[in-house]
C-alpha positions as CSV (number, residue, x, y, z in Angstrom):
1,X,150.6,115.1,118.3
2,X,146.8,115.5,117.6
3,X,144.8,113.2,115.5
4,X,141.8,114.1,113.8
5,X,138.3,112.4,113.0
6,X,138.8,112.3,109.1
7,X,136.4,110.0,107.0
8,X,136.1,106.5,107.0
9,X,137.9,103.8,109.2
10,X,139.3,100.8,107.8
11,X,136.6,99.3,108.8
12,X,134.0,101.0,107.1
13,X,132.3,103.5,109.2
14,X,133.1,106.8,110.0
15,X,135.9,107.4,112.6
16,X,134.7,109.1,115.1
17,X,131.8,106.8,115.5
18,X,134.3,104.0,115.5
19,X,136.2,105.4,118.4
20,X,133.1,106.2,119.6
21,X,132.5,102.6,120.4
22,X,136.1,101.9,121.4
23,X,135.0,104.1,123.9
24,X,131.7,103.0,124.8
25,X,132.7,99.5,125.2
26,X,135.6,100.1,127.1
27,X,133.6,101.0,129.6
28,X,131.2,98.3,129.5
29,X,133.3,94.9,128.8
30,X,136.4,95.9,131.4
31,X,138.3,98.1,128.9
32,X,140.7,95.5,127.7
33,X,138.3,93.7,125.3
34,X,136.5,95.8,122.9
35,X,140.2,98.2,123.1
36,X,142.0,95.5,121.5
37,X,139.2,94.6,118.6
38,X,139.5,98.1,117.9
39,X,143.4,98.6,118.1
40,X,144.1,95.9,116.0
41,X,141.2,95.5,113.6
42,X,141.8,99.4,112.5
43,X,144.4,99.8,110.2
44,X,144.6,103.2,109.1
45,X,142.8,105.9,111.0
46,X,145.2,106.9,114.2
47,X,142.4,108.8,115.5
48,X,140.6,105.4,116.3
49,X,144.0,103.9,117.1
50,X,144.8,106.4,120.2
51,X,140.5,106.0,121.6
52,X,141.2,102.1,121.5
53,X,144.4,102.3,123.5
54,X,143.1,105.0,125.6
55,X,140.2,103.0,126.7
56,X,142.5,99.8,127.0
57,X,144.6,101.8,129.5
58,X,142.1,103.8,131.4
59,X,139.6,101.6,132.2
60,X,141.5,98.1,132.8
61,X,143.7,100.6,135.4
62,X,140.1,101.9,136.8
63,X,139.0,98.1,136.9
64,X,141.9,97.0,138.6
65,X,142.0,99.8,141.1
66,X,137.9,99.3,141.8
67,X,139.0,95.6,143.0
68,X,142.1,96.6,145.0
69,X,139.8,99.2,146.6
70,X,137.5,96.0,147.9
71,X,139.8,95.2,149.8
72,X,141.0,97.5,152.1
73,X,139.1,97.3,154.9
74,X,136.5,100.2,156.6
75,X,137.1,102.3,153.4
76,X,137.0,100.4,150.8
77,X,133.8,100.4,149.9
78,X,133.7,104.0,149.6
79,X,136.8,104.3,147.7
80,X,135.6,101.8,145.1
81,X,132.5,103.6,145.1
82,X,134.3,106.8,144.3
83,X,136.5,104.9,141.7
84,X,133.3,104.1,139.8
85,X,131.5,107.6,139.8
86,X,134.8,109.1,138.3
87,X,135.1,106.2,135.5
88,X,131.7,106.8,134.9
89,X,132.7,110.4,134.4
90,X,135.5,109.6,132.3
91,X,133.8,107.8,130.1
92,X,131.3,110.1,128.8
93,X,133.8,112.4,128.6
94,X,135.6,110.2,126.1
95,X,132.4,109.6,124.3
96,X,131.5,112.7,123.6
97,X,134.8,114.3,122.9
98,X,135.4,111.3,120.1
99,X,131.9,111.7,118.5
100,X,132.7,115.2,118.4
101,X,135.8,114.0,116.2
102,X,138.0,115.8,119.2
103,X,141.1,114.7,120.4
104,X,141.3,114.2,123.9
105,X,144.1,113.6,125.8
106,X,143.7,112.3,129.3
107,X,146.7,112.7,131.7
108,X,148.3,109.3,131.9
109,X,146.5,107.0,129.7
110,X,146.4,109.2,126.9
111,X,150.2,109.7,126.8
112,X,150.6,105.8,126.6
113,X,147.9,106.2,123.9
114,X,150.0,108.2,122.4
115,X,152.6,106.9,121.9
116,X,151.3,103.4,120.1
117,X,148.6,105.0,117.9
């Protein structure tokens, strides 16, 4: 299923700025947070919907696996490290594809995503 960027949010702004921040924040406040305003405050554009859960999903997995990476010894470190360059990655991926009103489908999160936008 592909959703599209069209118009206004429910709340007000255009969509793909709106996911855009789902995004964006993601990133920044540990995923969960901001993808849970988002999810739930938006009421009718699935576009935003399936950013917010995407987010939700990919970085709170990205979080958890950068803290279980801390702790295996001689490695760890590096693998966190690793974890943290390809989130970084990630997410300006999902920026720019969701400014660009684009729907992107990552391999795992974005099927869960799917599913309960």
């Amino acid at each position: 299923m592909q959703y599209k960027s069209q118009g206004k949010s429910s709340l007000g702004t255009e969509a793909n700025i709106v996911a855009l921040l789902s995004c964006f924040l993601g990133f920044v406040s540990l995923g969960i947070i901001s993808g849970v305003i988002f999810y739930f405050l938006e009421k009718k554009s699935k576009f935003v919907r399936f950013y917010a859960m995407q987010s939700m999903v990919t970085f709170s997995t990205l979080f958890i696996l950068i803290i279980a990476a801390k702790v295996l010894p001689v490695i760890g470190w590096t693998t966190a490290t690793l974890l943290g360059i390809t989130g970084a990655i990630i997410w300006i991926l999902l920026m720019v594809k969701s400014y660009e009103g684009e729907y992107f489908k990552l391999p795992f999160a974005g099927a869960i995503a799917e599913r309960h936008a």
